[in-house]
C-alpha positions as CSV (number, residue, x, y, z in Angstrom):
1,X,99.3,-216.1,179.8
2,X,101.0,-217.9,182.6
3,X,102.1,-214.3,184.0
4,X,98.9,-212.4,184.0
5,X,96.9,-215.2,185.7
6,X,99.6,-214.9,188.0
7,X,99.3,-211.1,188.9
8,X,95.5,-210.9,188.5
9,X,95.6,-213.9,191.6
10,X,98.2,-211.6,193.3
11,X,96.0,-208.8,192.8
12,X,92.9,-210.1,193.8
13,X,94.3,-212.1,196.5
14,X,95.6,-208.3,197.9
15,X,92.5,-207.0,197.6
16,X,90.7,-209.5,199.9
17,X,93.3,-209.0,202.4
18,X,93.2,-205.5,202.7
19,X,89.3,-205.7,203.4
20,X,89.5,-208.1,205.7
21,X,91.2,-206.0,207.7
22,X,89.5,-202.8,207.4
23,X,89.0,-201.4,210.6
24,X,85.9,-200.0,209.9
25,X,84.5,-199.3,213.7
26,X,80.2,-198.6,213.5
27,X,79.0,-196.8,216.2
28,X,74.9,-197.8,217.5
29,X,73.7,-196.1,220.7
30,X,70.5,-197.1,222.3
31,X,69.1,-199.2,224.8
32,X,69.9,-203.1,225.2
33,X,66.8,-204.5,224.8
34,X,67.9,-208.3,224.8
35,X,71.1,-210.5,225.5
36,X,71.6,-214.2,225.1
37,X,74.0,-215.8,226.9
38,X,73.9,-219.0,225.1
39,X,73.8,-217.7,221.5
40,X,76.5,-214.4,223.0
41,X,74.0,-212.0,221.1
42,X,72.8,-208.6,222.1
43,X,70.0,-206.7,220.9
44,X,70.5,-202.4,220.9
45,X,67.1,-200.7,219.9
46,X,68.2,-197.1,219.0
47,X,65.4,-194.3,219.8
48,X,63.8,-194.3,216.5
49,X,63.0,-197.9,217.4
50,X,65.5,-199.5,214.9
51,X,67.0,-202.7,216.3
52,X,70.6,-203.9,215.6
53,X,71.8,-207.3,216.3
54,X,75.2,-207.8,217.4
55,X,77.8,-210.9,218.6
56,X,79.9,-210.4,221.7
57,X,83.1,-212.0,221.6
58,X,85.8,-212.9,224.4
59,X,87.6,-209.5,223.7
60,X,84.4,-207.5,223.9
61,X,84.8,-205.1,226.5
62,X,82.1,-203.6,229.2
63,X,82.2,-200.4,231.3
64,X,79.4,-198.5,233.3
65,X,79.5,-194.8,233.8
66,X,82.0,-193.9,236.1
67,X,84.3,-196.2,232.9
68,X,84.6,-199.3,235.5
69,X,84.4,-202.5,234.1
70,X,81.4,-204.6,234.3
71,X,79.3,-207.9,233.3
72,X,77.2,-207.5,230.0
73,X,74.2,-208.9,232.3
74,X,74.5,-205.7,234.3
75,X,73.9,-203.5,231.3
76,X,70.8,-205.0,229.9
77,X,67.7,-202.5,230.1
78,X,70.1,-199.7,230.2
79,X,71.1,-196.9,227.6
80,X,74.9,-197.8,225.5
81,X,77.2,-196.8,223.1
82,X,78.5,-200.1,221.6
83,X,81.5,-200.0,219.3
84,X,81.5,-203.2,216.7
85,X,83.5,-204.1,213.8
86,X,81.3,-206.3,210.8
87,X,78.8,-206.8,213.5
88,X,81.2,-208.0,216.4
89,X,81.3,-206.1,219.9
90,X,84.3,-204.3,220.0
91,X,83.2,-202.3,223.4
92,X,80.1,-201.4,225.0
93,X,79.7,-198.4,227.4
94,X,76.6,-197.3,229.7
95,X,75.5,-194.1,228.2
């Protein structure tokens, strides 16, 4: 009894390791319609007028156009392609 309560924790254990770190990168491109400094959100409203909130985080990365980097204060108002994993900005690009 001992041994299969020890493998199905093994197993299980595994399992939520494995999706933790899935790598699963989602794709939203639209315009940023709001940012908060304060809260380090950003809002992306895609042309169908769906909205998608997403977190920024210290590693997030900005570029304009010409692939530059830039401040995510210069990009509000403007069309993006932001890259997240589970809702956190990977990258964020001016389209």
């Amino acid at each position: 009894m001992k041994k299969t309560i020890t493998i199905l924790s093994a197993l299980a254990l595994s399992a939520g390791l494995s999706y933790a770190g899935c790598g699963k990168v989602d794709t939203t491109s639209g315009k940023i319609t709001s940012y908060d400094a304060e809260k380090k959100i950003i809002v992306v409203e895609a042309e169908g007028g769906a909205k998608t909130t997403l977190t920024i985080t210290p590693t997030s990365k900005y570029a304009g156009k010409d692939g530059k980097d830039i401040k995510i204060e210069d990009l509000q108002g403007k069309t993006v392609k932001v890259d997240s994993e589970h809702k956190k900005v990977t990258s964020v690009k001016e389209a």
